[in-house]
C-alpha positions in Angstrom: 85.7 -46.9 -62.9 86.3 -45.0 -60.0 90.1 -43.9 -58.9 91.8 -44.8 -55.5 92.0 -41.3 -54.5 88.3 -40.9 -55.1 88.1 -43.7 -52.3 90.7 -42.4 -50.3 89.2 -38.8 -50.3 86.0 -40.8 -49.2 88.0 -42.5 -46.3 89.5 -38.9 -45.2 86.1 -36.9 -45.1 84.1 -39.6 -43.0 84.8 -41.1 -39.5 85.3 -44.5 -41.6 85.9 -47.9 -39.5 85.9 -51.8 -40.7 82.6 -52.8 -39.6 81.4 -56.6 -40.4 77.2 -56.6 -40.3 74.8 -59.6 -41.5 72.4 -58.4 -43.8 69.2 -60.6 -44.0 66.6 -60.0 -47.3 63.3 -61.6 -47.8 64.2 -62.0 -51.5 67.1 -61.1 -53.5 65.4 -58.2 -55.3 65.1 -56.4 -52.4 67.0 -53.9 -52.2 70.0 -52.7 -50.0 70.3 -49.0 -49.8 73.3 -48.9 -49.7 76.1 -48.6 -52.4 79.7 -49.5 -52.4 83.3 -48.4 -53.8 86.3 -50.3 -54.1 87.8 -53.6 -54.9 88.1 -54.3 -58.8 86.9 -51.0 -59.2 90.1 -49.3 -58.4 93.6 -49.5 -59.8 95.1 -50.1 -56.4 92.5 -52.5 -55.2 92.6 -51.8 -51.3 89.7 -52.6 -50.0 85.4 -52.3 -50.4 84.1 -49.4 -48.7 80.6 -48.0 -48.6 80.4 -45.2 -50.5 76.5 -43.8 -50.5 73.8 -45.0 -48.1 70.2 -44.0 -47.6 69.4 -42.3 -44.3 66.6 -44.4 -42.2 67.7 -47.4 -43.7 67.6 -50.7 -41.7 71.6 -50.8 -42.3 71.5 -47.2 -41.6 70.1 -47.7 -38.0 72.4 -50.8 -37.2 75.2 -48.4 -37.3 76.7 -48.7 -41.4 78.0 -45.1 -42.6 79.7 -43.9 -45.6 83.1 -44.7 -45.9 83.3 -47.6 -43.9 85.4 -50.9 -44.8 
């Protein structure tokens, strides 16, 4: 379990914005390359952010970054 100020430190050190993106998969086992940070995870529950994701990525190019909501 991650802490909120690990997420919040994320949040301060990227140019972070609440983006909302469609991701379409051939099959579920494909896989995302991206990881996220957040939500039950945390003790103060305030929000799901991206915390790691692959450069070159097809959620890369349509714009997701780390730290974004």
């Amino acid at each position: 379990m991650r802490s909120w100020r690990h997420t919040f430190n994320l949040i301060c050190y990227t140019k972070s914005s609440i983006r909302t993106i469609t991701i379409t998969r051939s099959t579920r086992d494909d896989i995302l390359n991206f990881e996220i940070l957040g939500g039950s995870d945390t003790l103060a529950n305030n929000g799901i952010f991206v915390s790691k994701i692959e450069r070159h990525s097809k959620v890369y190019e349509v714009g997701l970054r780390r730290g974004d909501q």
